[in-house]
N, C-alpha and C positions, 0 to 999 in steps of 0.2 A: 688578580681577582676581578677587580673593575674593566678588562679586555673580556674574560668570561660573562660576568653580566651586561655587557655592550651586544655582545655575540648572542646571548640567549635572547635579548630585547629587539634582534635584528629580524629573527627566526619567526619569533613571535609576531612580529609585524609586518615581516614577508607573509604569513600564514594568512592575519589579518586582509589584507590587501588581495589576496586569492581567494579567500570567501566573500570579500563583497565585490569582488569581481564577478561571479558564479551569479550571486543571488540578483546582483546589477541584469546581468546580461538575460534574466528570467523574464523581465518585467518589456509587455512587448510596448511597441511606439506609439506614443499618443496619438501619430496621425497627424491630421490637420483638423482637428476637429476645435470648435473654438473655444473660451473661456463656459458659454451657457449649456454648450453641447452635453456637460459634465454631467455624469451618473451620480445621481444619488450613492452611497455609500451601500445604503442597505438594499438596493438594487441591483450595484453595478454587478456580480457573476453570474447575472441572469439576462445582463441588459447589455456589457459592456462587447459581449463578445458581437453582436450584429452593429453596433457603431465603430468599431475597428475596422469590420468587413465593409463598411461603408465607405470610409476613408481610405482602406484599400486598393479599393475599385472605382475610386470615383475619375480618376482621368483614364481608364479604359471602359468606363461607362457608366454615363450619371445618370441614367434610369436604375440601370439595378442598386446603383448609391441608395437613391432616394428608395425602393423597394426595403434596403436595408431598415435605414434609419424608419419608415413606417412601420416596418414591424417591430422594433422598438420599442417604440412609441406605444405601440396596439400591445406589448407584453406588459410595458411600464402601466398603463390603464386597465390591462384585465388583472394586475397582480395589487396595486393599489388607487381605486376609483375614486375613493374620496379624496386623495392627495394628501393621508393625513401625514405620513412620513414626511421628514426634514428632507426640504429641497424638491419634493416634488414636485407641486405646484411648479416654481419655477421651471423645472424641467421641460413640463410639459407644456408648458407656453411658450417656452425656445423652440419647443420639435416642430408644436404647433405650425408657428409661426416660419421656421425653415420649412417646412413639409408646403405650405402655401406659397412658398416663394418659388420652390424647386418642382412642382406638379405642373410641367407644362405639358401640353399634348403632344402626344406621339402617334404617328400611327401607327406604330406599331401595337400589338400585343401583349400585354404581360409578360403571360403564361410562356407563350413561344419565346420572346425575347431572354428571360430568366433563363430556362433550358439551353436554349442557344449559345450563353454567355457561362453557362455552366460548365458546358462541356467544353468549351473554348479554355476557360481555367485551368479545370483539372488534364487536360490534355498537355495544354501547356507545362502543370506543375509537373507530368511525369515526366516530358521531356528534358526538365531542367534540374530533375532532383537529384541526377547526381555528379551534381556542378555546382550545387548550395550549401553553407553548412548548419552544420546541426541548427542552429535556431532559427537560421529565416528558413528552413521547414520546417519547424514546428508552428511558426507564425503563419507561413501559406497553408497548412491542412489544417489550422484553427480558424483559420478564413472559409476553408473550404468546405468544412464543416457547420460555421453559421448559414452561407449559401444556399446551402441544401436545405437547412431548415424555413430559410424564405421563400424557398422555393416550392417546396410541399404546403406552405400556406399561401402561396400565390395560386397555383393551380389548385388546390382543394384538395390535396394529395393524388389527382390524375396526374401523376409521373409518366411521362414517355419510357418503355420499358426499357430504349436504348440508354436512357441518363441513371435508370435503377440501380444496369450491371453496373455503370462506371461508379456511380454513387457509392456502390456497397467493396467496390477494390480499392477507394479510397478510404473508404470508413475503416478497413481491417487495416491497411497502410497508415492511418494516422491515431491507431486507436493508442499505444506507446507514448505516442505524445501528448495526450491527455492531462494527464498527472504529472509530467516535466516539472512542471513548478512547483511543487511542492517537494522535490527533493533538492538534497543538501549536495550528494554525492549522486550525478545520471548514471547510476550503475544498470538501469537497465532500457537504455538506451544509444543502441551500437551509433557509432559514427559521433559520439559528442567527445569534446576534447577542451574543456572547460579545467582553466587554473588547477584547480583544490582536488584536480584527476591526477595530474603531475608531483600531487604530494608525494617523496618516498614513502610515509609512512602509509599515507591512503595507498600508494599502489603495493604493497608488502599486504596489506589485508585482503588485500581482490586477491591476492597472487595465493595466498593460504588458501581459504575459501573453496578457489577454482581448483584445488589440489582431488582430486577425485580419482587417481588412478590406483585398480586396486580393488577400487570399488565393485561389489557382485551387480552383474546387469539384468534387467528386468528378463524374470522368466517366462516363457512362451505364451502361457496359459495368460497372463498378464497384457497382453501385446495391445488393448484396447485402447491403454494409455503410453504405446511405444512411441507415438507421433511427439508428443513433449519431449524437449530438447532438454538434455542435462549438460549445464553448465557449470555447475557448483554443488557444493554438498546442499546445498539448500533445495535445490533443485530436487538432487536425490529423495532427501528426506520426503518432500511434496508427493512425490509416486510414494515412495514407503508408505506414507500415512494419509492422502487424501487432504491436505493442508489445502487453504484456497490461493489461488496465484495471487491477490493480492498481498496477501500474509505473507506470503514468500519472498514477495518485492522489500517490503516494509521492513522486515526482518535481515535480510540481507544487508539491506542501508545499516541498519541498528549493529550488527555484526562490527563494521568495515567501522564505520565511527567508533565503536567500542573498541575494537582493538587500534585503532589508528590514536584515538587518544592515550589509551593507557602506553603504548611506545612510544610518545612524546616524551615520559618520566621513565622508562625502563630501558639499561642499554643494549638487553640482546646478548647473543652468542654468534660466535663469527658462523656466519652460512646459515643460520637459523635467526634472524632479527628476530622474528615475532614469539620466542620462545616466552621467554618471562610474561609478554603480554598476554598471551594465551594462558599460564600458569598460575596471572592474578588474577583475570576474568573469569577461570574455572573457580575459585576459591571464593570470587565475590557471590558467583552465581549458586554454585553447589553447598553454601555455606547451610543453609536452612532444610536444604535435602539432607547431609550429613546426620545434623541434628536431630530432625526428628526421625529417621535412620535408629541412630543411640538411645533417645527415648520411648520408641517403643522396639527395641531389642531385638532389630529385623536386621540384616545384610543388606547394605547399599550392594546394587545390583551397576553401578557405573564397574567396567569392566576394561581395565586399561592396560594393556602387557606391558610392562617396561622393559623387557626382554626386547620390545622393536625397535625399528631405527627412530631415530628423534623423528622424520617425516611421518613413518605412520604412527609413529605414539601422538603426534601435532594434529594430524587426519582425523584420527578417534575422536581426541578429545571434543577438538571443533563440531565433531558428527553430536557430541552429546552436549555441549552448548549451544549447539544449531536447533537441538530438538528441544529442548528447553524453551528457548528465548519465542520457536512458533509456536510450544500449546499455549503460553504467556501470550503471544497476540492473538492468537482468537478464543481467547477464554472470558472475555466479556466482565460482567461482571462477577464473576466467580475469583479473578484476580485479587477480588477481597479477601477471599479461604485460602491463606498460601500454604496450607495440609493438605488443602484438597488437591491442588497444585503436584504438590510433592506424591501424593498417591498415583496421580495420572501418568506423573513421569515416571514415577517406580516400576509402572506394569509396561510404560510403551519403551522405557529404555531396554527392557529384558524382550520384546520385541526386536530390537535395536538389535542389542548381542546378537541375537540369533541368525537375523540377517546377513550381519557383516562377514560372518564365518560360513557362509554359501558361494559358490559359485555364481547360480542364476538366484536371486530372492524372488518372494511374492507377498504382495501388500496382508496380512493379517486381515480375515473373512472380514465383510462388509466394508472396509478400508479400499478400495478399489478405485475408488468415483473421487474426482475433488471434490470439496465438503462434506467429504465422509468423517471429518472429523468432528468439526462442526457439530453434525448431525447427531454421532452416535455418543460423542464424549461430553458436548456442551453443553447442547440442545436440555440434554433431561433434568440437569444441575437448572440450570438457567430457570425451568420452568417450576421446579419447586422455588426459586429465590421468587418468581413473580407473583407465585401463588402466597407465601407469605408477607410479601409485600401488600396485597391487595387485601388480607385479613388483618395489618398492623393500621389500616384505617387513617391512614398517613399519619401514623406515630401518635395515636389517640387511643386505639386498643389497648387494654391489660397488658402486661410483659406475658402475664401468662399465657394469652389467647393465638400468638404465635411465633415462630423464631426465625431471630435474626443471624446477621452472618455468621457472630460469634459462637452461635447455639450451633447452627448447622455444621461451621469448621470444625465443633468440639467433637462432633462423630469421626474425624479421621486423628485424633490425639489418642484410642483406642486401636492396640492391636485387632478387637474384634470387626474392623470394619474391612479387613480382609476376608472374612467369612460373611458378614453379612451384607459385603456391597459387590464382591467379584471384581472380575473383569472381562468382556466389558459389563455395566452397571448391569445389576439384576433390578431389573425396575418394581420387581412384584416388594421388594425391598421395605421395610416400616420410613426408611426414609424419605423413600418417596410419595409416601402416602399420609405419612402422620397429619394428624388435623389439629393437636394439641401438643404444644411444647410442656409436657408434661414434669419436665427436668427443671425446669425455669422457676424461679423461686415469683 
């Protein structure tokens, strides 16, 4: 028993040591920047990235160093002039002070010099980028991206058209790396190979996920959005529904973590590890669909053959916890109505059905465009929550003068809001229009 618990405490701390390895290896290099150089806190993601680039470039060239750090400086003072934030003041008397020491005369030109040295960079970076890895190019095109920005305030935004094209093949090349840091798991980020990637159970989730064969392919009429690359079911669903690619990102991570954790406590079936985890996470998830399924006396429309193989009955399910977990992230604050929730998933899972059992699919009318979902499913909820918001007088208003989320969720606890809300929402609807919560005691 005590070899058992040694082994689980070993596991657990291998894991440990793989996640702050990941999150370690996020955080890019000080630099040589010195103790006064230091960003204010509530400046630094505004400020911090053109004093990196500074320290970057400064032994292949201390003009555009000093370039950097001035515009810094110039963002630090147009964003707070009085200094009243902590550390300011000081700050800006180091930059001051470094900027008067480092402003020697050149002959040269700015403008030209900046340009010059720009495209010497990014020239450089393409020749070397696929001889680096994943983080010191994220680090170089986070460089290469403050650059440009000093550089279009150094020329006045008169860009040479030649430095525009290279500008903007860099910009599309480094747009990926953007948000790097903020993930847990670089799942969408080809070429990283970070610790907590190497997890069995992390890579048993990507492996499910990526499982898409099977799948009906965009039909012809459809072809607008053929150029998006399907990778994953997630992916899929994104064409099916118009979900926005960030939702997609975010949700994918959320997926792979969810089942990566829940098969830390579950042991699996041989050839199928991620069975049980996928079987708890349908139950955690579909648990309040069910129900209010049973109370208002409707058929759950989840549709799962058991009759298939264990891979495509795992494919389904994932397809309908994949759609779930995206109307759940771009549902804003509507996340509060979890009826309204469950109504949404009811009508686009039967979408779902329908699709899957097609050869070629096509997105369901005005569903075509990314944030078509957004738009058609959110968007109209959203804007009755803010129109009641703005009549509750920041919670000083009568109960009765308008409703809140509980009043508005109690419209989907009624079978009748099948008839009177549709699909998609009939806006001419009382619920879109009511001026008084007239139910409200």
């Amino acid at each position: 028993m005590a070899t058992a618990t040694a082994s689980r405490s070993t596991v657990v701390r291998r894991r440990r040591n793989a996640l702050a390895q990941t999150l370690a290896s996020r955080r890019l290099p000080e630099g040589v920047a010195e103790p006064g150089e230091r960003v204010p806190e509530a400046l630094a993601p505004e400020v911090m990235p053109f004093i990196r680039a500074a320290d970057e470039v400064e032994l292949l060239n201390s003009r555009v160093a000093f370039l950097c750090r001035r515009y810094a400086y110039k963002k630090v003072q147009r964003m707070d002039p009085s200094s009243i934030q902590r550390g300011v003041r000081q700050f800006k008397t180091y930059m001051s002070l470094k900027l008067d020491q480092d402003d020697m005369q050149f002959p040269l030109n700015d403008s030209k010099e900046i340009q010059r040295f720009y495209k010497y960079y990014c020239e450089n970076l393409s020749r070397t980028s696929e001889k680096q890895n994943f983080e010191e190019l994220a680090r170089y095109y986070q460089v290469a991206s403050a650059l440009y920005e000093v550089l279009r305030d150094v020329t006045n935004n008169k860009v040479d058209s030649e430095v525009m094209k290279l500008a903007k093949v860099v910009e599309e090349k480094s747009a990926h790396f953007k948000s790097y840091k903020y993930n847990i798991v670089p799942l969408n980020f080809p070429g990283s190979a970070e610790a907590v990637v190497e997890l069995p159970e992390i890579k048993s989730a990507i492996d499910v996920i990526r499982n898409i064969d099977g799948l009906p392919k965009l039909h012809m009429s459809s072809m607008q959005r053929e150029g998006k690359p399907i990778w994953d079911l997630l992916d899929w669903l994104s064409l099916a529904f118009g979900f926005q690619k960030s939702n997609v990102e975010n949700q994918r991570e959320n997926m792979v973590l969810l089942l990566a954790n829940i098969s830390t406590r579950t042991s699996g079936q041989e050839g199928h590890p991620l069975v049980d985890a996928v079987n708890d996470l349908w139950d955690k998830i579909f648990g309040n669909y069910e129900s209010w399924c049973h109370y208002l006396h409707v058929s759950s429309r989840i549709m799962i053959k058991y009759d298939d193989t264990e891979l495509k009955k795992q494919q389904l399910m994932l397809l309908h916890i994949g759609l779930y977990l995206l109307i759940w992230g771009e549902a804003s604050n509507v996340r509060f109505m979890p009826e309204c929730l469950c109504y949404i998933f009811h009508h686009m899972v039967k979408q779902l059905n329908q699709m899957v059992e097609e050869s070629y699919f096509q997105p369901p009318p005005g569903f075509e465009e990314e944030g078509s979902f957004l738009n058609i499913v959110i968007e109209p909820i959203y804007k009755v929550l803010q129109k009641e918001s703005q009549r509750s007088k920041g919670g000083t208003a009568g109960h009765s003068a308008w409703r809140n989320y509980d009043d508005l969720n109690e419209q989907f606890w009624s079978e009748k809001c099948f008839m009177k809300l549709g699909w998609p929402w009939d806006l001419s609807a009382d619920f879109f229009h009511q001026e008084v919560c007239h139910n409200c005691a």
